[in-house]
PDB file of N, CA, C and O in Angstrom, chain B, residues numbered from 101:
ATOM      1  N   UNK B 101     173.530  75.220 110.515  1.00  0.00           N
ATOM      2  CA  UNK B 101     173.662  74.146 111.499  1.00  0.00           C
ATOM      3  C   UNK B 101     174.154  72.877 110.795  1.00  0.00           C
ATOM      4  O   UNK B 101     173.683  72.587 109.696  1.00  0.00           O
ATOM      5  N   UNK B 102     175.076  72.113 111.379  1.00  0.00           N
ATOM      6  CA  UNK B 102     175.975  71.063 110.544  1.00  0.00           C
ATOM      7  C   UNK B 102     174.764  69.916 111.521  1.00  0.00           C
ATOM      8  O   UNK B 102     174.187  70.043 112.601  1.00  0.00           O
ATOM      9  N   UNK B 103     174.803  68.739 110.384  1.00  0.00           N
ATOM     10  CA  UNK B 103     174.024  67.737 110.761  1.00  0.00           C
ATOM     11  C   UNK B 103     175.321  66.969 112.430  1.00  0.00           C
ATOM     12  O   UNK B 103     176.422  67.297 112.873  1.00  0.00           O
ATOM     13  N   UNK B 104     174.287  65.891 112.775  1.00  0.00           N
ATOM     14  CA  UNK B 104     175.215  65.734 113.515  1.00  0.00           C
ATOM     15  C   UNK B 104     175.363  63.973 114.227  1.00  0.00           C
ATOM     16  O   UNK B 104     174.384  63.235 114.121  1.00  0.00           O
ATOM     17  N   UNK B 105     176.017  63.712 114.579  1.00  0.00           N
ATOM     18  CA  UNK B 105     176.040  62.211 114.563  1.00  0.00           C
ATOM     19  C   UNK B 105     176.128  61.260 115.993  1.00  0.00           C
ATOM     20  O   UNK B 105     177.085  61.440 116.746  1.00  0.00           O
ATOM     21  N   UNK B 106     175.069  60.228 116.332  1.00  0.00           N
ATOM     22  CA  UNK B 106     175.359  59.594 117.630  1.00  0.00           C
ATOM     23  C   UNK B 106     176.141  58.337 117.884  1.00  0.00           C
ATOM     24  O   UNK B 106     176.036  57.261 117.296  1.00  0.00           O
ATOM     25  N   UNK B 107     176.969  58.681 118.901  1.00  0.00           N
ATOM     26  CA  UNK B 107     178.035  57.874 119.135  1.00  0.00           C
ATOM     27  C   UNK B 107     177.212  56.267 119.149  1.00  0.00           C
ATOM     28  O   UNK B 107     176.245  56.134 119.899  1.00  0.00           O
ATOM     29  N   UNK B 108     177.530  55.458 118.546  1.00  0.00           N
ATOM     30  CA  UNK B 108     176.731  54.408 119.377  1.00  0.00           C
ATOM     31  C   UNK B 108     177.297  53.974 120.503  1.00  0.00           C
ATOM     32  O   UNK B 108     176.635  53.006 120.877  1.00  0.00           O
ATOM     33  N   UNK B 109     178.295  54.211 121.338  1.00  0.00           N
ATOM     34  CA  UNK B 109     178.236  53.850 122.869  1.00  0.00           C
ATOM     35  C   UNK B 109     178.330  54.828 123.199  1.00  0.00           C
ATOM     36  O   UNK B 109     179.039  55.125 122.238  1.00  0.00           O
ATOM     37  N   UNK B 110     178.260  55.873 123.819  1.00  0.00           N
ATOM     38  CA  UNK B 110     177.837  56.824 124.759  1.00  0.00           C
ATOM     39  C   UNK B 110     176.516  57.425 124.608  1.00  0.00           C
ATOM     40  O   UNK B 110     176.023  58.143 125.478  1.00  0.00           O
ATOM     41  N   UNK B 111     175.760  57.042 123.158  1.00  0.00           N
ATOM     42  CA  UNK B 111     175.160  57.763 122.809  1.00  0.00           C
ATOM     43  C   UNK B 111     174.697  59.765 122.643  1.00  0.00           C
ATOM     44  O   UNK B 111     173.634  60.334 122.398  1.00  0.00           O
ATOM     45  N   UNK B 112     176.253  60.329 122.956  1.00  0.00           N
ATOM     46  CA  UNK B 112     176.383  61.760 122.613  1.00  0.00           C
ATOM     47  C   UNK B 112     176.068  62.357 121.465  1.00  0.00           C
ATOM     48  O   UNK B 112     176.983  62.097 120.684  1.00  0.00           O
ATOM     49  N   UNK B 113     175.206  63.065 120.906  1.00  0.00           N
ATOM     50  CA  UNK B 113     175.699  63.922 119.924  1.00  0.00           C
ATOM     51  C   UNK B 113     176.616  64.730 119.665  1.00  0.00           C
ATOM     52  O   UNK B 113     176.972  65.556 120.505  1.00  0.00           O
ATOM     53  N   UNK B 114     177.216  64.642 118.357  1.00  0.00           N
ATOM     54  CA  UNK B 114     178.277  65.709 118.339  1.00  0.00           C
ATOM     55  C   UNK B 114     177.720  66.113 117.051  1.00  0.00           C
ATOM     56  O   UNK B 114     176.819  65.477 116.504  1.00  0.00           O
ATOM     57  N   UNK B 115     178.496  67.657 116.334  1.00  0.00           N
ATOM     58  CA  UNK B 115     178.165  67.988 115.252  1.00  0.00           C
ATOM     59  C   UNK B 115     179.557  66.912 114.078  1.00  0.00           C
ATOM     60  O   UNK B 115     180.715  66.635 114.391  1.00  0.00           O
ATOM     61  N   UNK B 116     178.944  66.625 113.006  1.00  0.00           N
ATOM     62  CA  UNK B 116     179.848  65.703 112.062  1.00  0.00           C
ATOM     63  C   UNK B 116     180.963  66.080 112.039  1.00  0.00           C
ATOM     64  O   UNK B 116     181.839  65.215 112.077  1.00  0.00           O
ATOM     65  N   UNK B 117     181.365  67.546 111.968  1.00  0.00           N
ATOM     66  CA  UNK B 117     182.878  68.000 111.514  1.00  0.00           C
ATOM     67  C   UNK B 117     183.698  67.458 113.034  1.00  0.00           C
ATOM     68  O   UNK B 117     184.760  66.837 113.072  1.00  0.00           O
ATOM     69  N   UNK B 118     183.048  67.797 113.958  1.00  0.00           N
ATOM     70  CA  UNK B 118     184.108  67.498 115.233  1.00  0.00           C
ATOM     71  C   UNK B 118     184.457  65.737 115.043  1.00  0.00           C
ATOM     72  O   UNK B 118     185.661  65.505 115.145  1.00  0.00           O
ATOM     73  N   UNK B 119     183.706  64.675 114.823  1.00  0.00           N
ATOM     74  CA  UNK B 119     183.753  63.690 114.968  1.00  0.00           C
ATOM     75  C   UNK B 119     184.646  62.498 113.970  1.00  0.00           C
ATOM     76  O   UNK B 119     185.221  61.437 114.212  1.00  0.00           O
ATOM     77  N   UNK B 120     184.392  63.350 112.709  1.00  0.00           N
ATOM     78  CA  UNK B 120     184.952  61.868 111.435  1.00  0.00           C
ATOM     79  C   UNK B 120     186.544  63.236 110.890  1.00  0.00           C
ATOM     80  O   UNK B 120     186.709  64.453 110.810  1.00  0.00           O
ATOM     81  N   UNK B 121     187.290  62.025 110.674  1.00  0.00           N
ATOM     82  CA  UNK B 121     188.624  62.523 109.798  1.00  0.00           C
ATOM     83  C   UNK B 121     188.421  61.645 108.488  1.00  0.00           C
ATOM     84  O   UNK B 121     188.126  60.450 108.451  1.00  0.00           O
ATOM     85  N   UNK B 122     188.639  62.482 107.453  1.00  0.00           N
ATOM     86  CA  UNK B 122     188.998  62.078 106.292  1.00  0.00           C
ATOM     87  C   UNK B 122     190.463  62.151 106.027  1.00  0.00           C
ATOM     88  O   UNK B 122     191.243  63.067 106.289  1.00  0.00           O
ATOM     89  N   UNK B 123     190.738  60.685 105.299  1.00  0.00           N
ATOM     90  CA  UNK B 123     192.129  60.381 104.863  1.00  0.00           C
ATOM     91  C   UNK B 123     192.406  60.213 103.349  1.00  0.00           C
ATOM     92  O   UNK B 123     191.653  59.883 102.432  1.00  0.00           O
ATOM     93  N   UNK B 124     193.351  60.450 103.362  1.00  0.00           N
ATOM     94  CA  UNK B 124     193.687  60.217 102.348  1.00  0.00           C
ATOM     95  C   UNK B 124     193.442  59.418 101.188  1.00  0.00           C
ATOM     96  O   UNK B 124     193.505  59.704  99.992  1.00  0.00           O
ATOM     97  N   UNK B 125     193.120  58.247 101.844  1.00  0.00           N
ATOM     98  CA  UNK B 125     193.197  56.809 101.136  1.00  0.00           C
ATOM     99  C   UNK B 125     191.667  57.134 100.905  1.00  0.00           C
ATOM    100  O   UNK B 125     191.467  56.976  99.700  1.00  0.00           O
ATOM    101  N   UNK B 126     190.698  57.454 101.431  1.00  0.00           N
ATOM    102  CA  UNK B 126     189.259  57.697 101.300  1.00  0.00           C
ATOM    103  C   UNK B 126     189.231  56.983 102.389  1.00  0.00           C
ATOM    104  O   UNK B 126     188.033  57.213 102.558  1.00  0.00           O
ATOM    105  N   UNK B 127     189.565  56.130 103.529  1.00  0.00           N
ATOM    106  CA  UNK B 127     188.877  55.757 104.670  1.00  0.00           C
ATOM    107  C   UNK B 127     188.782  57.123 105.352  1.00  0.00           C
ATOM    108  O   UNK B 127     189.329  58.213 105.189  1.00  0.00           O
ATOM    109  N   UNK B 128     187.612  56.481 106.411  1.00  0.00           N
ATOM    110  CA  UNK B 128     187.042  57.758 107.008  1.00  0.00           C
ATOM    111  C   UNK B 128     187.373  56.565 108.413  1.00  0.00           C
ATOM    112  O   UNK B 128     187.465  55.341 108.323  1.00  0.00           O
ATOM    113  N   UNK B 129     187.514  57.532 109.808  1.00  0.00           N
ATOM    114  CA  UNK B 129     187.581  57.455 110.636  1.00  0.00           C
ATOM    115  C   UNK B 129     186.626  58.236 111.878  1.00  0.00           C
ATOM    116  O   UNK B 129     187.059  59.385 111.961  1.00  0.00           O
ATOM    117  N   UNK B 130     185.844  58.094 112.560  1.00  0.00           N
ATOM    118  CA  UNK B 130     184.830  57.783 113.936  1.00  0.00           C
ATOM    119  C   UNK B 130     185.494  58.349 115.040  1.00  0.00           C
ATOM    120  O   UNK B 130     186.082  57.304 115.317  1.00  0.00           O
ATOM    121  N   UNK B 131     185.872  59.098 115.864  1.00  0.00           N
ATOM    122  CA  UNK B 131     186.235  59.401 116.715  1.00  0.00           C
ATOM    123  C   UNK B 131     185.282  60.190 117.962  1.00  0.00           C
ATOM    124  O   UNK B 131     184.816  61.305 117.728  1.00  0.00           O
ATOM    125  N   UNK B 132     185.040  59.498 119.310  1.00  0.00           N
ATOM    126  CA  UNK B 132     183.371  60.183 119.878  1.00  0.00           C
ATOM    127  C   UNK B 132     184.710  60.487 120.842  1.00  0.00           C
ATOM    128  O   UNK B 132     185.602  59.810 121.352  1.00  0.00           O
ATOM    129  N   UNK B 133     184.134  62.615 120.770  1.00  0.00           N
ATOM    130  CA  UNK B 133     185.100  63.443 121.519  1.00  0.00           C
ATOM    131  C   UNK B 133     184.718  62.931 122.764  1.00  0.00           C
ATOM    132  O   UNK B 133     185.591  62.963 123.631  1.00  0.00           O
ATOM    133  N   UNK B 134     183.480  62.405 123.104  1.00  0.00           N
ATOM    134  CA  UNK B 134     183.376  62.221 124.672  1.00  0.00           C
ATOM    135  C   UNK B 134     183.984  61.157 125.308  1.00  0.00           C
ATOM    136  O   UNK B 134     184.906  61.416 126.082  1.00  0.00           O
ATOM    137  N   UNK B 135     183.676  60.104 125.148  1.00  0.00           N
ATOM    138  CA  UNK B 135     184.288  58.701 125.479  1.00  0.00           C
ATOM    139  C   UNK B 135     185.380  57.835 124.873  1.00  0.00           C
ATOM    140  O   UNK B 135     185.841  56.730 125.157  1.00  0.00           O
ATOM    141  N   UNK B 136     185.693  59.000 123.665  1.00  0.00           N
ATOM    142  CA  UNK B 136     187.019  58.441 122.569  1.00  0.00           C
ATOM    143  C   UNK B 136     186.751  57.119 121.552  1.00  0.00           C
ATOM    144  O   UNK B 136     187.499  56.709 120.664  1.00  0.00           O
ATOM    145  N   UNK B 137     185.105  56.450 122.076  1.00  0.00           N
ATOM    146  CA  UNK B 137     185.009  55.323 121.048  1.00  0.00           C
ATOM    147  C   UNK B 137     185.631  55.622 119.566  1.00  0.00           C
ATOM    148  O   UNK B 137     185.865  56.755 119.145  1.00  0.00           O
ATOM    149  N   UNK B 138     185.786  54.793 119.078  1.00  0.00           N
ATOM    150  CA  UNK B 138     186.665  54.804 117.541  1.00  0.00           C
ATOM    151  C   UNK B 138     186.451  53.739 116.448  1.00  0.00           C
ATOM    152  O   UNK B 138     186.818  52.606 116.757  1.00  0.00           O
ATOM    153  N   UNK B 139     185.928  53.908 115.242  1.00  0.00           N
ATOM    154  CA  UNK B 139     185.686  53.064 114.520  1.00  0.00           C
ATOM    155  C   UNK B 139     186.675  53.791 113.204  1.00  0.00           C
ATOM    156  O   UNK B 139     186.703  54.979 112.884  1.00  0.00           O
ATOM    157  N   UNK B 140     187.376  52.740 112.651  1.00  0.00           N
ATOM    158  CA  UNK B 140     187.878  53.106 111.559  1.00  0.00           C
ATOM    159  C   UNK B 140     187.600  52.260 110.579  1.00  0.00           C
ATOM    160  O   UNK B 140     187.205  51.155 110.951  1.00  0.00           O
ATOM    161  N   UNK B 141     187.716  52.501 109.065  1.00  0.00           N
ATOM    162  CA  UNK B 141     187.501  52.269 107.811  1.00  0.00           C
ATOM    163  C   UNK B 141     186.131  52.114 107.646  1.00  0.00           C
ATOM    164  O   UNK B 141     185.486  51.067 107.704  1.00  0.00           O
ATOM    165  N   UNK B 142     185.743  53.238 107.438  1.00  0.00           N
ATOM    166  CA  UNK B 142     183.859  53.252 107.530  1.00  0.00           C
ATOM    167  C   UNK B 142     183.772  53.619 106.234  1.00  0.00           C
ATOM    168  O   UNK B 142     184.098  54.719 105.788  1.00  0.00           O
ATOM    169  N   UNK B 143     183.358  52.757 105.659  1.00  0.00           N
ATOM    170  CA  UNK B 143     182.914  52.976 104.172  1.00  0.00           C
ATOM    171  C   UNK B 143     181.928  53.661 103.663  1.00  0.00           C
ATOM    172  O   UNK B 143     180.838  53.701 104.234  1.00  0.00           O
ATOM    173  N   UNK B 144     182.192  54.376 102.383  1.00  0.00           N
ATOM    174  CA  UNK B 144     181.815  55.363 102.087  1.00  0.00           C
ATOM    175  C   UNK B 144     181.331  54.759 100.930  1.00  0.00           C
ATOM    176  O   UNK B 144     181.497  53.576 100.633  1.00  0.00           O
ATOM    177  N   UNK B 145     180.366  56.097  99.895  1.00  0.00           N
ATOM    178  CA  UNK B 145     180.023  55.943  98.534  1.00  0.00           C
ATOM    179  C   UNK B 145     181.424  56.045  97.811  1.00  0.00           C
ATOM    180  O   UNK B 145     181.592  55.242  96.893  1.00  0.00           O
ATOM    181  N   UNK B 146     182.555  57.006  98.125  1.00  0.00           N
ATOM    182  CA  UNK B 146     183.466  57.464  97.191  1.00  0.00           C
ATOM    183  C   UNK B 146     184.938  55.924  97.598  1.00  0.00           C
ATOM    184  O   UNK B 146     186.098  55.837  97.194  1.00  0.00           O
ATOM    185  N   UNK B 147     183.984  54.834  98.679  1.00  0.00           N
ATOM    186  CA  UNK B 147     185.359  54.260  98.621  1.00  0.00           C
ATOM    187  C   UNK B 147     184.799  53.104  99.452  1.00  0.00           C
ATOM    188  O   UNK B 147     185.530  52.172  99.785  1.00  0.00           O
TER     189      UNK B 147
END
C-alpha cells in the first residue's frame, strides 16, 4: 500500500504516485486528480 496524500482544498486522498511529478530540475509538483488544485516547486530534502 503506497502512503498517500491530502489535497489541502478538497481535502481528497489520493495515493502519492497519482498526485506529485518529479522533474528534472528536482522541483516537485502537486497535482489533486480531483479538483486539479496545483502547487508547484515544493521543496524537498534533495533540493
Amino acid at each position: 500500500m503506497l502512503p498517500t496524500v491530502k489535497c489541502p482544498k478538497c481535502l481528497t486522498e489520493t495515493e502519492i504516485s497519482s498526485v506529485l511529478t518529479a522533474q528534472s530540475n528536482q522541483n516537485v509538483i502537486y497535482t489533486c486528480i480531483h479538483c486539479q488544485y496545483e502547487v508547484k516547486d515544493i521543496h524537498t530534502s534533495k533540493g
